[in-house]
C-alpha positions in Angstrom: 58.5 99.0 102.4 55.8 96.8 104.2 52.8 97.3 105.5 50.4 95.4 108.0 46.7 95.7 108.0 43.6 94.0 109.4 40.8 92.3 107.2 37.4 92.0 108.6 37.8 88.9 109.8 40.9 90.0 112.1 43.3 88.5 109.9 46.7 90.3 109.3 47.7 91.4 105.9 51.1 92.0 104.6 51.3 94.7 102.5 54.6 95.0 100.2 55.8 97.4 97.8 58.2 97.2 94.9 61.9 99.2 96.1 62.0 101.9 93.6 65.6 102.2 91.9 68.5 104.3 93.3 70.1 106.7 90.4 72.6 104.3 89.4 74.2 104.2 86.1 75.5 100.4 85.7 78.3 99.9 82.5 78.0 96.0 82.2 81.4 95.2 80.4 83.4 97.1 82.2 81.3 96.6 85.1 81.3 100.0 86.9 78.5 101.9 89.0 77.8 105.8 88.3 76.1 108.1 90.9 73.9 109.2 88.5 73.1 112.9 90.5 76.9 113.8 90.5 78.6 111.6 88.3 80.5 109.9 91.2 82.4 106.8 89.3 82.4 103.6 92.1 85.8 102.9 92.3 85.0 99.9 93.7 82.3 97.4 93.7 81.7 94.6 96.9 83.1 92.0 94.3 86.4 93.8 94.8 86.3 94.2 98.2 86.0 90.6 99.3 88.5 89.5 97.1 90.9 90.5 99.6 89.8 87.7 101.8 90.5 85.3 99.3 93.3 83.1 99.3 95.5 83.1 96.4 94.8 79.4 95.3 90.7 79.8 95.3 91.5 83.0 92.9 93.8 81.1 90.8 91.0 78.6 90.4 88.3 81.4 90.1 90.0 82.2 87.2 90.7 79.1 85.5 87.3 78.0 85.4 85.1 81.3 85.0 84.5 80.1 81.2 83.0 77.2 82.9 81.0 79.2 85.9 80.0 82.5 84.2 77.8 81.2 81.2 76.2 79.2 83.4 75.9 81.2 85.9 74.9 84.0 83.7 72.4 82.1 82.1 70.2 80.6 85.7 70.2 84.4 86.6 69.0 85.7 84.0 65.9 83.1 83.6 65.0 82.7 87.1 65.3 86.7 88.4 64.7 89.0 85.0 62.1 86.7 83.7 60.6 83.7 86.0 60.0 86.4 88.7 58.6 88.3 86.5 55.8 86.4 85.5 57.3 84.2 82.6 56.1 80.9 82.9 58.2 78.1 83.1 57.3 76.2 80.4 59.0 79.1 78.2 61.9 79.1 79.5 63.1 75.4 79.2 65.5 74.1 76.2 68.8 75.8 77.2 71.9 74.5 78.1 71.9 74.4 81.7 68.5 73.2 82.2 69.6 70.3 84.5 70.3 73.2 86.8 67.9 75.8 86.0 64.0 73.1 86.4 65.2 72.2 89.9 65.4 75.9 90.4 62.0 77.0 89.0 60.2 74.0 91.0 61.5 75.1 94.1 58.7 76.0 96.8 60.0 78.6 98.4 58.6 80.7 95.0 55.3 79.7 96.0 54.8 82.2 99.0 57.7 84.5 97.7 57.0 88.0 96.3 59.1 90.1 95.0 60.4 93.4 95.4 63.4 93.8 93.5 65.7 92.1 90.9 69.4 92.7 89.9 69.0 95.7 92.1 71.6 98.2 92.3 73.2 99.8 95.7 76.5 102.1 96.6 78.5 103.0 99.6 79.1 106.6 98.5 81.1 107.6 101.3 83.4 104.2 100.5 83.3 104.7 96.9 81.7 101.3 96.8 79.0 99.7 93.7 77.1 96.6 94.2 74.3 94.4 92.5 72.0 92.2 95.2 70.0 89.1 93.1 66.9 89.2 94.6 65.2 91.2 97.6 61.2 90.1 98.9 58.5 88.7 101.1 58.3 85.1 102.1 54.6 85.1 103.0 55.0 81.5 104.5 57.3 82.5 106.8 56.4 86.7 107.1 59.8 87.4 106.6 61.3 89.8 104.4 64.2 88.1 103.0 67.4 89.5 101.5 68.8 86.3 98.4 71.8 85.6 96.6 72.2 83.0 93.9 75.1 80.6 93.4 74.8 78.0 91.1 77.6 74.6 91.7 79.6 73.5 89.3 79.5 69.2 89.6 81.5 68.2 92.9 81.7 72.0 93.9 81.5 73.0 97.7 79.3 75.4 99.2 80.9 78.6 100.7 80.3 81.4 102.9 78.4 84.5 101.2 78.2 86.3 104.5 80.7 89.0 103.6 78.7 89.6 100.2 75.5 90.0 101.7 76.2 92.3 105.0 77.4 94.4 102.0 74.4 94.6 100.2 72.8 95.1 103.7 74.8 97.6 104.8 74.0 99.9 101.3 70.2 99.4 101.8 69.8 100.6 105.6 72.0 103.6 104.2 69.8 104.5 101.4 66.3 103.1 102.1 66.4 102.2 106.0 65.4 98.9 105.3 65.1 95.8 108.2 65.5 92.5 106.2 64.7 89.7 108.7 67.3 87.4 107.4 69.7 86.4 104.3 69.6 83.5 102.5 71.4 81.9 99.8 69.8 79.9 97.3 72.4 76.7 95.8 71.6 76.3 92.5 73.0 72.3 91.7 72.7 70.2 88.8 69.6 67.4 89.6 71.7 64.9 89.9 73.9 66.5 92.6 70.5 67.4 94.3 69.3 70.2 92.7 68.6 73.5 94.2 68.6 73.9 98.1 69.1 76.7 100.5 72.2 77.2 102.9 71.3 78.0 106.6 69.5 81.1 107.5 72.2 83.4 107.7 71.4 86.4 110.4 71.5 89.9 109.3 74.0 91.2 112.2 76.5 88.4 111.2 76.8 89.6 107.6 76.8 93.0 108.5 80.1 92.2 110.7 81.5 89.7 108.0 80.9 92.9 105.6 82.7 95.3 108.2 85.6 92.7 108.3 85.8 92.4 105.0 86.3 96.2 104.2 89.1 96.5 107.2 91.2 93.9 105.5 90.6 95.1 102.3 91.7 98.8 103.1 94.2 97.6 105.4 95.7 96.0 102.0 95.6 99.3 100.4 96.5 101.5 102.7 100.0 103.2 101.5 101.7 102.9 105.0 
């Protein structure tokens, strides 16, 4: 998926190309993966799976608050990976309700040096039966690293969290279907400005998600294992 070549001048170039889609059907409302060549139906999607590490008072407030969380959350992925990313230009894209979140976002210098290779990209475990969506996959040119990035915005007074699990998940579906080394994961925090605006969490090492992913699954079948 990348490329390194010499110019003329000795300097080394960074050639990246775009990760073409996998053929997966994706039915948004009642959010379920098809393999498209056989019709496999995902039973289950990486959301799923980690739930089973969560305790049962974090759920309860998942729940209570999603009609605070998912618009919002909805609405900063949508503007920064199907359209900023893809060229529109900021000044378009300002005037909605979660702007105090979504210009700290956009300003951000990491999208200086970043380019892209895929967006809302879909990946399965067939073997597991598993569906997943990963934000944002690409290049950072400033630090020639290919970079595997998930999205969380914070509600006002929220608390970062580990997305380990999540990520080694994704990880794990693209070194099965495209043999992919991503350098390292990162997690971009997407605040309101007056809580700091976005940031990004620690580098977070591609063998440590992998493991949290691994971890995740055992408990999870472990769970749902008929003994």
């Amino acid at each position: 998926m990348r490329t390194q070549s010499k110019t003329r001048g000795g300097i080394v170039k960074t050639k990246i190309n775009k990760l073409k889609p996998l053929p997966i059907e994706f039915d948004q409302p009642a959010h379920r993966y098809t393999w498209a060549p056989t019709g496999q139906r995902l039973t289950f999607s990486v959301t799923k799976i980690l739930r089973a590490s969560k305790n049962k008072r974090m759920l309860t407030t998942f729940e209570k608050t999603k009609h605070v969380w998912q618009p919002r959350g909805d609405d900063i992925h949508y503007r920064l990976l199907e359209q900023f990313l893809h060229g529109v230009p900021l000044e378009d894209l300002v005037g909605g309700p979660y702007d105090d979140w979504l210009i700290p976002l956009l300003e951000y210098p990491l999208w200086q040096t970043f380019e892209v290779m895929a967006t809302e990209y879909r990946v399965c475990d067939l073997k597991r039966n598993i569906g997943g969506s990963l934000d944002l996959l690409g290049y950072d040119h400033g630090t020639d690293r290919m970079v595997l990035l998930d999205l969380k915005t914070l509600g006002r007074n929220s608390k970062q969290y580990s997305t380990d699990g999540q990520m080694g998940g994704y990880l794990s579906m693209l070194i099965d279907h495209h043999k992919l080394v991503v350098d390292e994961c990162l997690t971009m925090w997407s605040a309101h400005k007056d809580d700091g605006g976005a940031h990004l969490g620690e580098v977070q090492p591609p063998d440590r998600c992998l493991q949290a992913w691994e971890d995740a699954y055992d408990l999870w079948r472990k769970l749902h294992t008929p003994l």
